[in-house]
Phi, psi and omega in degrees: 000143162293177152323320165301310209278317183319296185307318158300310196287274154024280166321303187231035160275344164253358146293309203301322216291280183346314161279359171083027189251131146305105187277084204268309185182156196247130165259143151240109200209156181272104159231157186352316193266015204110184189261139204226125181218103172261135167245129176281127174251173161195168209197168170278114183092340155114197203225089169316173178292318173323300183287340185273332191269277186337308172274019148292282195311307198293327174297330197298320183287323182321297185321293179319320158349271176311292180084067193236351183238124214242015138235215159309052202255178177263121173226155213223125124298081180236172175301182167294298195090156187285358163254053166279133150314128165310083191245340186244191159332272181299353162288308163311293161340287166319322186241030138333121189075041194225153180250141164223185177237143213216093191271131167277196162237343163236182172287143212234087190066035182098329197231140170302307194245168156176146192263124177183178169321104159293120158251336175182162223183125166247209199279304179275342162195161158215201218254108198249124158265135156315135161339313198265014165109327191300144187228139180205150185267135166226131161278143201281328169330313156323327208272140176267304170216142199241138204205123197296134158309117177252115139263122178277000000 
C-alpha cells in the first residue's frame, strides 16, 4: 500500500472492526472520473448496500479529519464482489474447495494458465487439483493472477 493507503486503512479498520467489517484493502487511484479512494469491506455472509453506506457516513468526517489526500477526490465503499482476485487470507479461505483460474507470468509446466480445484493454501503456496485430476503446489509469487471461476 502507499502512503494514502496506509493511513486511511489505519483510520478505518477500527471504525470498519466497531460494524463487524473487515476492511481487505484501500485504493487510491486515479480513473476516468478523477482521483478515487475505495475501501474494499467483507463480513461473514457478505456485505451488504447497508453495510457499505453505513462506514461511509461513519468514515466521512473522520476522513475529512485526517486530511490524508491534498486534493479532490471521490470515495467509494464496496464489497469484495464474487470476482475479487485472490490476495489475501482470507479470500482464499473463501474459495476453499472452489474452481478458480490461476495466470503466470511465465510459463508453469508448460501453460500460462490453468483451472481448478483450490485445495488448500498457505502463506506462501497453495494446492491447484486440475481438470484432468493433477494436483500441484504453486507458489503465489509465481502468479500473475489468481482469480475465482464464476459458473450459472
Amino acid at each position: 500500500m502507499g502512503k494514502v493507503s496506509d493511513s486511511v486503512f489505519q483510520l478505518v479498520q477500527p471504525i470498519a472492526e466497531g460494524f463487524g467489517l473487515e476492511v481487505l484493502e484501500v485504493l487510491y487511484e486515479k480513473k476516468f472520473d478523477g482521483m478515487n479512494l475505495t475501501i474494499v469491506i467483507d463480513k461473514d455472509g457478505g456485505v451488504s448496500i447497508d453495510d457499505c453506506e453505513k462506514l461511509h457516513r461513519a468514515i466521512d468526517a473522520p476522513l475529512d479529519e485526517l486530511d490524508p489526500i491534498d486534493c479532490q477526490y471521490i470515495l467509494n465503499v464496496s464489497s469484495p464482489g464474487i470476482d475479487r482476485p485472490l490476495k489475501t487470507e482470507r479470500d482464499f479461505k473463501r474459495n476453499l474447495g472452489r474452481k478458480i483460474c490461476v495466470k503466470f507470468y511465465k510459463p508453469f509446466n508448460g501453460k500460462k494458465q490453468y483451472q481448478g480445484i483450490l485445495l488448500a493454501y498457505t502463506d506462501e503456496t497453495f494446492d491447484l487439483q486440475t481438470q484432468d485430476g493433477q494436483t500441484m503446489t504453486i507458489n503465489k509469487k509465481d502468479t500473475a493472477k489468481i482469480e475465482p471461476v464464476i459458473e450459472f
